[in-house]
N, C-alpha and C positions, 0 to 999 in steps of 0.2 A: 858354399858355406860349410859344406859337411867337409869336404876331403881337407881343409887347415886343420878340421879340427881332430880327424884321424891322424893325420901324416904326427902332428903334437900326442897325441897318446899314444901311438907306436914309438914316437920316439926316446921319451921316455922309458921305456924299456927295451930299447938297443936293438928294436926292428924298422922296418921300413917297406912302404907300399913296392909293387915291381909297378914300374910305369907301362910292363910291355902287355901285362897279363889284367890289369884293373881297368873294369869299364863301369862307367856309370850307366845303369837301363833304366826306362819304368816299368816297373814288376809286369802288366800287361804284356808287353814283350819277352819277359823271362830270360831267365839267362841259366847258365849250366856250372854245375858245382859239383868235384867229386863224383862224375858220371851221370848225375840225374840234374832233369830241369826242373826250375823252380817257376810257379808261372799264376798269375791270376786272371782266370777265366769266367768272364763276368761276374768279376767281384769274388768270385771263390778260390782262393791260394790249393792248387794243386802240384805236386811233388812226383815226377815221371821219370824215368829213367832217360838218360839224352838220347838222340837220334845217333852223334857218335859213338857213344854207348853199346846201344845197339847193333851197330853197322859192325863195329870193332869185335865183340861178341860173335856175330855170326862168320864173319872172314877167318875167326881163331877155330870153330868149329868146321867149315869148311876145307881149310887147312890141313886140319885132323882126318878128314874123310879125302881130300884129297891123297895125302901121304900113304893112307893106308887101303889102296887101292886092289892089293892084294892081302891083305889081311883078313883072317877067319872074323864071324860077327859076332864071336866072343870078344873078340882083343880088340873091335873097333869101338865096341858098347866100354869096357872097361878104360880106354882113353877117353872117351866123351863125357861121362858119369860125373867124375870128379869135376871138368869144365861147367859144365852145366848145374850143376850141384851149389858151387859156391856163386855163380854170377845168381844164382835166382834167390841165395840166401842171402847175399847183401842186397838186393832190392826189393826185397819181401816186402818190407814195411813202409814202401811208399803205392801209390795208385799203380798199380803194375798190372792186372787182371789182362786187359786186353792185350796188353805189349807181349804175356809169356804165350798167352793164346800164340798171336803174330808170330814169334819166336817157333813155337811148337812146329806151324806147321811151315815155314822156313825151313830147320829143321828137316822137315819129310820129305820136301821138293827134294834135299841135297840125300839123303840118303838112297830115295826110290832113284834118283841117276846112277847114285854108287852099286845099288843092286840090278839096274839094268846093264850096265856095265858090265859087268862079269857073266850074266847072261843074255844074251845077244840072239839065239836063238830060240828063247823061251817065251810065253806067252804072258802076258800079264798077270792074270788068277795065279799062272805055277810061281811067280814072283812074289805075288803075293802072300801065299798060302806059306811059303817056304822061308820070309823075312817076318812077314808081322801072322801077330795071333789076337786073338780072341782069349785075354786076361783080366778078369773082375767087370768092369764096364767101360773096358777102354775097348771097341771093336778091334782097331789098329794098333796093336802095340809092338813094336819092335824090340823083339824077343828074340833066343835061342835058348836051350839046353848049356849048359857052365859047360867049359871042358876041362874045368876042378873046380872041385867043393871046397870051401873054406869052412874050416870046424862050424861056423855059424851060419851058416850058408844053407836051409832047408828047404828052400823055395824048386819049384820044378823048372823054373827059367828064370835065367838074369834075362836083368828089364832095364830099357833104356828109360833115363828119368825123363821123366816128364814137367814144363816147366808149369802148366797149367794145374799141377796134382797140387802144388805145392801152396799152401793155407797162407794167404796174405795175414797179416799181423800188423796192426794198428799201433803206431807209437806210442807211448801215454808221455806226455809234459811232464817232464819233474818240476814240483811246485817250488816258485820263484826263489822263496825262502828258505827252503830247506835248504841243509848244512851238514857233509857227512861227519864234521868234526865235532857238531853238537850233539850232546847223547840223549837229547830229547826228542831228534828225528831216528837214534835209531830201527823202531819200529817200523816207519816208515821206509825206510832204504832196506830193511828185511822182506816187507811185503813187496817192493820190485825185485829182487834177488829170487825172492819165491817163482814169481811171475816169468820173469825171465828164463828160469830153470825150468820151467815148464813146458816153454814155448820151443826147449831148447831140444832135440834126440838127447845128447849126453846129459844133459840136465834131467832127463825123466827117471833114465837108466839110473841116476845118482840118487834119486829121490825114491825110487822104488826100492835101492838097496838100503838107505838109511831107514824105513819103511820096516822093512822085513827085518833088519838089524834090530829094532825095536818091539822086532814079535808084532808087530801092525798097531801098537799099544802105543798112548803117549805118555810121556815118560815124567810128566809131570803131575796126570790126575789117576794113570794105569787105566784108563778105558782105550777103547776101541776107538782108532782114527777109521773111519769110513767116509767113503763118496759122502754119504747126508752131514756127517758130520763135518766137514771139510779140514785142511789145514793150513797152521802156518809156520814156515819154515825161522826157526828161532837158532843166534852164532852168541855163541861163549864171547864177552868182550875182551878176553886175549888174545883170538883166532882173529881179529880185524875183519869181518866179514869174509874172512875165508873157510870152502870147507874142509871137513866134513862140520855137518850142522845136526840140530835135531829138529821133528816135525812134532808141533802141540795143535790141538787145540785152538781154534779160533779165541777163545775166551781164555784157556788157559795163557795163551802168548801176551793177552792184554794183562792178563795179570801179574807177569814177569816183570814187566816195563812199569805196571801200576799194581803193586802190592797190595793198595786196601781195594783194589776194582769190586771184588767178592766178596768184601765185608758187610 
């Protein structure tokens, strides 16, 4: 009943199903989309990263440690960084916890071979003591000394990333009705922008410059924006939601969007 009524509303707009690639499941079974499975687990719709996913991930990381067999553990840590960097940022925001755990120490198996490897006559602990440190509260972290600083670069050792470090983030539903071209949600689509930007490294960096650009003041009542006080990130309707932005006031931002709010 359903796939007539798809294949007629694709085809009206001059697409069309792949026969090779479209399967019909019950959600119970789940099926995979864009790298993560989709799946309901006793009635609960859980969002996982696939098992190909996965596999795929670690073979691209191995790969890496394969290649680089003789390579210093500077230059092996700065090839992996960026891999492992973006596959755990695009699956942040689904049930991922235990998959970067699995991951992490996948991961350690393939490295501790690449470090016995190169020492063959050394013992274990000297392996150990010499590849991973003792960094914040990671016992194990596979670390070295930079062999160059980068202007930004203060730290006393680059550190291999870790997928487990990294803060799952919860999607939020953009509500059904909202409409970016109505100017009555732009409020609305500002407090995700905020949100977003937040969750974001460059989005912090952005937010703390416009921050400081502002003398920490908001620019609409001249008090002090503070942690108790909160903010919210407010776009000029020329800029289309583009930045740079300014930070107000929870109260002040409602009253941009609602002029008499404070009357």
């Amino acid at each position: 009943e359903v796939m007539p009524l798809i294949k007629d509303f694709l085809a009206e707009r001059g697409l069309q199903l792949s026969e090779e690639k479209t399967v019909i499941t019950h959600i119970s079974d789940g099926f995979d989309f864009l790298g993560q499975n989709v799946r309901k687990y006793n009635g609960k719709l859980l969002i996982k990263p696939s098992k190909n996913a996965i596999k795929s991930f670690l073979k691209k990381v191995r790969t890496i440690v394969r290649e680089n067999k003789t390579a210093t553990q500077d230059l092996l840590i700065r090839k992996l960084n960026p891999v492992i960097r973006g596959w755990v940022n695009y699956h942040r925001y689904v049930v991922s916890a235990d998959i970067f755990g699995l991951v992490d120490h996948r991961i350690f198996e393939c490295l501790w071979r690449w470090a016995c490897r190169r020492h063959k006559r050394k013992g274990r602990k000297w392996i150990a003591n010499k590849y991973w440190h003792h960094i914040d509260n990671r016992t194990w972290t596979f670390a070295t000394e930079p062999a160059f600083r980068g202007k930004d670069f203060d730290e006393k050792y680059l550190k291999l990333e870790y997928a487990a470090n990294t803060k799952i983030i919860r999607f939020r539903k953009i509500a059904a009705e909202a409409n970016p071209f109505d100017e009555k949600w732009t409020g609305y689509y500002e407090e995700r922008d905020g949100e977003r930007m937040l969750n974001s490294t460059k989005g912090r960096e952005k937010l703390v410059k416009i921050w400081n650009n502002q003398k920490r003041c908001c620019p609409v009542c001249g008090e002090r924006i503070t942690s108790e006080t909160g903010f919210k990130t407010h776009f000029n309707t020329e800029n289309n939601r583009k930045w740079p932005a300014i930070m107000v006031h929870p109260w002040c931002h409602r009253n941009l969007h609602e002029p008499n709010y404070l009357i």
